[in-house]
DOLOPA-265448 format. One record per residue (C-alpha): x, y, z; residue in one letter. Coordinates in steps of 0.02 Angstrom, whole numbers, padded with zeros to 5 digits, always signed. Example, Ala and Ser with C-alpha at 12.3 -4.5 7.8 and 13.67 -1.06 7.14 Angstrom:
residues 2
+00615-00225+00390a +00684-00053+00357s 
END
This chain:
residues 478
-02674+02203-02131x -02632+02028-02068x -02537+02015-01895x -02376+01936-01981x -02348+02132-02072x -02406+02241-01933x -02243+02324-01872x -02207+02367-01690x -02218+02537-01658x -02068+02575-01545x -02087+02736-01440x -01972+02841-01351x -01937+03032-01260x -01852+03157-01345x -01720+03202-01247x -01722+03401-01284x -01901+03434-01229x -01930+03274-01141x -02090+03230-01234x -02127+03071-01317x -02134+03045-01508x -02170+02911-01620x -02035+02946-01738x -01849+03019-01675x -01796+03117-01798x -01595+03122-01788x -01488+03060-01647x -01312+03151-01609x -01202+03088-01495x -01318+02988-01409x -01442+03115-01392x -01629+03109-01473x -01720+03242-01540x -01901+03235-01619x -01947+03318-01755x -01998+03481-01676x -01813+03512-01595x -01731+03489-01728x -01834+03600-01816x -01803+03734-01703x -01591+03693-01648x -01548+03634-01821x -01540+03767-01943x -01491+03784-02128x -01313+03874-02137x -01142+03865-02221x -01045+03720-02153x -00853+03807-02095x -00753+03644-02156x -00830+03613-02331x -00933+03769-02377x -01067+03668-02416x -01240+03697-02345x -01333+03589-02206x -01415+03621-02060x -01313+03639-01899x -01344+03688-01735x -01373+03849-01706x -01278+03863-01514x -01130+03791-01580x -01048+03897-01725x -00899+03764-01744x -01002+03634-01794x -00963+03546-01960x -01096+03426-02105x -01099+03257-02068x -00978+03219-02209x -00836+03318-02131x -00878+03225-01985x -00869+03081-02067x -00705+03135-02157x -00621+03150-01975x -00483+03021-01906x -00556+02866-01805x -00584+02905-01626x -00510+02740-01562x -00367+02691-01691x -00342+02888-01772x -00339+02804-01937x -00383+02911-02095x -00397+02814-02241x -00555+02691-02165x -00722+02649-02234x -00840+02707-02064x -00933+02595-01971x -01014+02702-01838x -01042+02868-01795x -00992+02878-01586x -01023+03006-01470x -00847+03046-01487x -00850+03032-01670x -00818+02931-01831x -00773+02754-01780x -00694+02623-01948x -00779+02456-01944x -00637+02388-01844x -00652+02488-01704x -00853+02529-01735x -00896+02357-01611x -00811+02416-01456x -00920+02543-01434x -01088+02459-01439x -01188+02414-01261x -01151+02217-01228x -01286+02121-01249x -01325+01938-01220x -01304+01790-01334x -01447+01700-01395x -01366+01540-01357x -01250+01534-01197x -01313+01700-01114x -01146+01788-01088x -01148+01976-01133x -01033+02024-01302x -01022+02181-01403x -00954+02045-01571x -01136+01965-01576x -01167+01914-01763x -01299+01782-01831x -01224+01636-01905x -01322+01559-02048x -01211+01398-02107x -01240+01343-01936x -01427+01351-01943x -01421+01486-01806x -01551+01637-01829x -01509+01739-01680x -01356+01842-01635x -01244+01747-01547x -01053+01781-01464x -00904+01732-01567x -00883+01588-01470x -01038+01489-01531x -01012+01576-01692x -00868+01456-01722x -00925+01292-01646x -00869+01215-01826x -00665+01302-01785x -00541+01188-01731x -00345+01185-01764x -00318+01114-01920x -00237+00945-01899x -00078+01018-02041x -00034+01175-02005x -00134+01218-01835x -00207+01365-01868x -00385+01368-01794x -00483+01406-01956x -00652+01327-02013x -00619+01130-02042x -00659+01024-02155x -00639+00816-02151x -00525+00738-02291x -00541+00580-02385x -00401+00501-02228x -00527+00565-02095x -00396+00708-02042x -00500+00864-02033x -00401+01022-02129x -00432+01183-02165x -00479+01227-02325x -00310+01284-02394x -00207+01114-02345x -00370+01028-02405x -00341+01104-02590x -00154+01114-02600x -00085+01001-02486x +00113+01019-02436x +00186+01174-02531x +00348+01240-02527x +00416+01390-02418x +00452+01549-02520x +00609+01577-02404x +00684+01410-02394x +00609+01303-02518x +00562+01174-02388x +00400+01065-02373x +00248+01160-02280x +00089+01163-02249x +00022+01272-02368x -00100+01350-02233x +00063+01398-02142x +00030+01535-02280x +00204+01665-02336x +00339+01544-02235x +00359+01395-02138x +00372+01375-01948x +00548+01379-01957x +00570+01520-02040x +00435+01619-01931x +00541+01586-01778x +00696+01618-01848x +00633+01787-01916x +00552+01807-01746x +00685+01795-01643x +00799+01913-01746x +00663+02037-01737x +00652+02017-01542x +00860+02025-01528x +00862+02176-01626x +00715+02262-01537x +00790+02211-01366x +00988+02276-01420x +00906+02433-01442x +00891+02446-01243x +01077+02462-01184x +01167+02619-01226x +01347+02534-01280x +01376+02451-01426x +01482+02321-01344x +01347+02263-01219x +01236+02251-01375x +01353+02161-01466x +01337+02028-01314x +01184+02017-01308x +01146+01980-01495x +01280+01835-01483x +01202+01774-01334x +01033+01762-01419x +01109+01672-01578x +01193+01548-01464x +01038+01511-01363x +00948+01467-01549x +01082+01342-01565x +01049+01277-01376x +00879+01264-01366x +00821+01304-01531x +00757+01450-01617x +00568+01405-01569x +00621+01401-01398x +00713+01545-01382x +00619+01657-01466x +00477+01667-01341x +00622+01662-01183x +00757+01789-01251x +00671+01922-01178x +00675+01873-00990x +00858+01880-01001x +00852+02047-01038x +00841+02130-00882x +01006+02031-00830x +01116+02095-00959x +01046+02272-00926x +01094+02266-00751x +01255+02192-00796x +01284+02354-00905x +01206+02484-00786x +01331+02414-00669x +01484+02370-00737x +01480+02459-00924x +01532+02271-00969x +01532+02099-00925x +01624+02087-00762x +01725+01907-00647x +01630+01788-00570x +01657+01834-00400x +01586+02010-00451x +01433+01938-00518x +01427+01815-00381x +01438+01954-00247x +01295+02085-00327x +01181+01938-00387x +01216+01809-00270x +01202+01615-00308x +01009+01618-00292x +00994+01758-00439x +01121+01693-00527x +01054+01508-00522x +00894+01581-00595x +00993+01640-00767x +01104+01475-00790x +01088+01485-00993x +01157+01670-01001x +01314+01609-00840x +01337+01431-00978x +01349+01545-01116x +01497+01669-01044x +01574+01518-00975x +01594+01428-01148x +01631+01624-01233x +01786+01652-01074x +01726+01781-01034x +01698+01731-00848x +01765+01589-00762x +01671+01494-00639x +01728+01478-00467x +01653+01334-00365x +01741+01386-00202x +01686+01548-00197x +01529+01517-00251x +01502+01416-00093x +01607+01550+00030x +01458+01665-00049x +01274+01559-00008x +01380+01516+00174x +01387+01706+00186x +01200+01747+00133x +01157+01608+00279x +01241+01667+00383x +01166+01858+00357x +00998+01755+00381x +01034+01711+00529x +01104+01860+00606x +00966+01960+00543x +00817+01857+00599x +00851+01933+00774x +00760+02116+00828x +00912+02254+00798x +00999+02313+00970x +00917+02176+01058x +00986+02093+01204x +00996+01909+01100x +01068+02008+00931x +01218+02080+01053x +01265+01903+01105x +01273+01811+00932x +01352+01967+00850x +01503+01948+00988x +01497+01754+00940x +01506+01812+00767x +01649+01916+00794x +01745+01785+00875x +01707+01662+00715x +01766+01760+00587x +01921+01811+00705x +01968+01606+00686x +01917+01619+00498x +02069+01741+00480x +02186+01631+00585x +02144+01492+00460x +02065+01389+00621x +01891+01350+00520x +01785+01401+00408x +01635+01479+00339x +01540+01334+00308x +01587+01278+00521x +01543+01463+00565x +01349+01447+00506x +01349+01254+00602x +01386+01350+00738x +01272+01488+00728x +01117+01384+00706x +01113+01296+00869x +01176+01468+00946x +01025+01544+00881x +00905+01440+00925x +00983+01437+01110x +00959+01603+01111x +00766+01605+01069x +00730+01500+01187x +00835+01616+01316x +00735+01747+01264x +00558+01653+01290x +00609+01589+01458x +00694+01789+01494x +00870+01717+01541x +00984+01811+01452x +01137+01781+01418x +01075+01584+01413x +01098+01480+01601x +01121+01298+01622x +00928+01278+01649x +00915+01361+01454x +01043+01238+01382x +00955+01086+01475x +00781+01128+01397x +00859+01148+01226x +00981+00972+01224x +00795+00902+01305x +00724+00934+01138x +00897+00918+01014x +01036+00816+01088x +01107+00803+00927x +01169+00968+00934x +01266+00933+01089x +01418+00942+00990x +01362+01100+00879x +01343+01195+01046x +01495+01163+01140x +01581+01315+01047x +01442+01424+01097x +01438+01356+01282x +01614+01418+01308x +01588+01562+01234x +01462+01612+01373x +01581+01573+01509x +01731+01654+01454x +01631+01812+01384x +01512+01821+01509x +01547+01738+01651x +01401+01625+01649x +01387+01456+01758x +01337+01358+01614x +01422+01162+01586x +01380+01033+01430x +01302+00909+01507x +01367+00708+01479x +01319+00650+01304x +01168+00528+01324x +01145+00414+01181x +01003+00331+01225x +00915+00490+01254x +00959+00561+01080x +00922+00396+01013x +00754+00397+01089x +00704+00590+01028x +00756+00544+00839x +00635+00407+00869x +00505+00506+00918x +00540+00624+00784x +00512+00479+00662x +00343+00445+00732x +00279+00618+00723x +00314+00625+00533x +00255+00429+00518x +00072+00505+00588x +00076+00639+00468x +00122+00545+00303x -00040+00421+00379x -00144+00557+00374x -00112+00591+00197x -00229+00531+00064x -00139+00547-00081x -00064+00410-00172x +00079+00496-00275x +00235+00396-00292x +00314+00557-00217x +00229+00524-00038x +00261+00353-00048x +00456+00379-00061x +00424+00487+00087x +00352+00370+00183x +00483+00218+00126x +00622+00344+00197x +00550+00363+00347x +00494+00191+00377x +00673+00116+00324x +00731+00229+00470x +00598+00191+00613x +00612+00025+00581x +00782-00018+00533x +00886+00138+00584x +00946+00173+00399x +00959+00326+00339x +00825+00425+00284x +00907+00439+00109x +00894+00274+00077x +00693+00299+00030x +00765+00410-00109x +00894+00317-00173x +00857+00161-00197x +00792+00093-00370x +00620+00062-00412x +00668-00110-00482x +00734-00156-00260x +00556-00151-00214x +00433-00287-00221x +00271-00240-00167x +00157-00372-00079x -00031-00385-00087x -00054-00335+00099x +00003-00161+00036x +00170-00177+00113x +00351-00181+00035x +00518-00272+00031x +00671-00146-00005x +00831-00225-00066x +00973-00115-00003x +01182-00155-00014x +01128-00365-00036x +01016-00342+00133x +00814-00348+00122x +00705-00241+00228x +00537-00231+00268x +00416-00100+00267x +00227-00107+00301x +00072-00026+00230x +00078+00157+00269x 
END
């Protein structure tokens, strides 16, 4: 016998008596058994599911024939009606489910382990590979973009085989011109059907009719908005908005309501679903309080970034109370009330670094050292401290000059850092043309921002010339 028709003789233990045998003789659920155990576990007997005779294990008296076995649901998907594709230790397997139970092994051509290895002979390839170098010829066809097997047309546009053969066919639904490897209906109609599929799943959620009812209008309104491709794939995000709405409220509440649970943050987060109750009346959209409310969250920032029954927390509490006391009088307002919190705050940090509390003169000097211009923010809070506390504390004379300087030095400190920075995005170059314009010509830093691209003229030494209100202004290289 040549060497080309010797077989390999592959041997292995039994794993009943431990011995090793040339042949295994049946495997069951994984486990081997030579010829001589199953002689002696297997024995001829009445199967109790068919009646039929076969030989069955002789410990286990429920055991049924390999075709009842076979006849069983599929352990993975419990479907009946299946052609099998593997016996598992747990049982029959269809030949769906049949490869996720076998060991992963490598691919013969990039290495990673798979359980879908298959050899691929129209590619020339004679070993098992993964179903990733099994389709090396798959692309999305350049019609109808379904990633299918291509092939190149007489144009050079490389198509799958059905818009190779048949070209543009009309839809079944709508009549209109497809694709015919689109297949039953065109892309239009797939959303369409899509999104009425995901509105009526999603109505399904609330437990009145009438928030239902909202919620289905709301997605055919978004369709018209955005369109139905669109809002197919993001109707289901605003779900959780109208349930809350409904767990809440039973129905679709005012604005200040919303604006008071959700705040402007949340709410700025679901503007189609706010558009769409605004155009339907059923809110109306109040600017004024919709500012009184983000003043409000601030100011709840603020207050609560100090520790609870602290020293600091007592004093800007009372400050607070004396705020809102000239809120009610009509003497300022909510937006004036967080301006003056901010520097009062940071006052009091410093206080409580330096352990001065309630805040002395030296406090206030080391804090206007650093921000003069807040000299005018913290007057309010200055008085406070002598007439509440009794504390020797003046505002020092305003000093120009000295704020004038610390802005500048401000504006170096961020020149050095934008210097340091690498990147040449038109985003850090804006940054550094605001801050420049400032530095060097005491404009505002908004000015960087504003101005139009067509104002600058860049030079070939890397600097600029910004046109700004009929003036020109120079920056250099950053």
């Amino acid at each position: 016998m040549s060497e080309a028709n010797k077989r390999e003789v592959v041997v292995q233990d039994c794993d009943e008596c431990g011995k090793r045998a040339v042949k295994i003789w049946r495997i069951i659920k994984g486990h081997r058994y030579c010829s001589t155990c199953y002689a002696r576990i297997f024995k001829r007997r009445m199967c109790p599911a068919c009646g039929n005779f076969a030989r069955l294990p002789r410990n286990d008296p429920k055991a049924v024939c390999r075709l009842c076995q076979s006849h069983s649901p599929c352990v993975r998907c419990n479907k009946t009606d299946y052609e099998i594709g593997k016996m598992t230790a747990y049982g029959p397997a269809c030949k769906v489910c049949a490869p996720y139970f076998n060991e992963p092994r490598p691919c013969g051509l990039c290495g990673k382990p798979s359980i879908w290895l298959s050899r691929v002979h129209r590619l020339g390839i004679e070993v098992q590979v993964c179903p990733q170098c099994g389709r090396q010829d798959h692309a999305p066809c350049e019609a109808c973009g379904r990633y299918r097997l291509l092939t190149e047309a007489p144009d050079g546009h490389r198509l799958c085989k059905k818009c190779l053969e048949q070209g543009e066919v009309p839809c079944p639904k709508c009549g209109a011109k497809m694709p015919a490897g689109y297949g039953k209906q065109c892309q239009k109609c797939y959303c369409k059907a899509l999104l009425e599929k995901r509105i009526q799943m999603d109505c399904a959620s609330f437990s009145s009719q009438e928030m239902a009812h909202h919620f289905a209008a709301f997605g055919q309104w978004l369709a018209h908005k955005v369109g139905e491709n669109k809002a197919a794939s993001t109707i289901h995000r605003y779900l959780a908005f109208f349930i809350e709405i409904e767990r809440q409220w039973k129905s679709i509440p005012e604005y200040k309501a919303l604006l008071t649970y959700f705040g402007p943050l949340r709410l700025r987060r679901v503007l189609l679903p706010m558009l769409w109750m605004q155009e339907q009346k059923l809110v109306v959209r109040d600017a004024k309080a919709k500012k009184e409310e983000s003043e409000s969250r601030r100011i709840a920032v603020i207050l609560g970034k100090l520790p609870k029954g602290s020293q600091e927390s007592i004093i800007l509490g009372d400050y607070h109370k004396k705020l809102l006391a000239r809120i009610n009088s009509g003497e300022t307002t909510l937006s004036s009330v967080r301006l003056a919190l901010t520097p009062a705050f940071a006052l009091l940090q410093i206080a409580a670094k330096m352990q001065c509390l309630p805040p002395n003169q030296k406090v206030l000097d080391v804090y206007l050292r650093h921000k003069p211009g807040q000299r005018a923010a913290v007057s309010g809070f200055v008085g406070f401290l002598r007439d509440k506390y009794k504390v020797d504390i003046v505002l020092p004379k305003a000093d120009s000059g000295k704020a004038h300087r610390q802005r500048k030095k401000q504006l170096e400190a961020e020149m050095l850092e934008l210097m340091k920075e690498i990147d040449s995005e038109d985003d850090l170059n804006r940054r550094w043309l605001s801050v420049a314009l400032a530095y060097f010509h005491e404009l505002p830093k908004s000015v960087g921002k504003k101005v139009d691209s067509s104002e600058i003229v860049n030079h070939d030494d890397g600097s600029c010339t910004v046109t700004w209100r009929k003036q020109q202004f120079w920056v250099p290289k950053r």
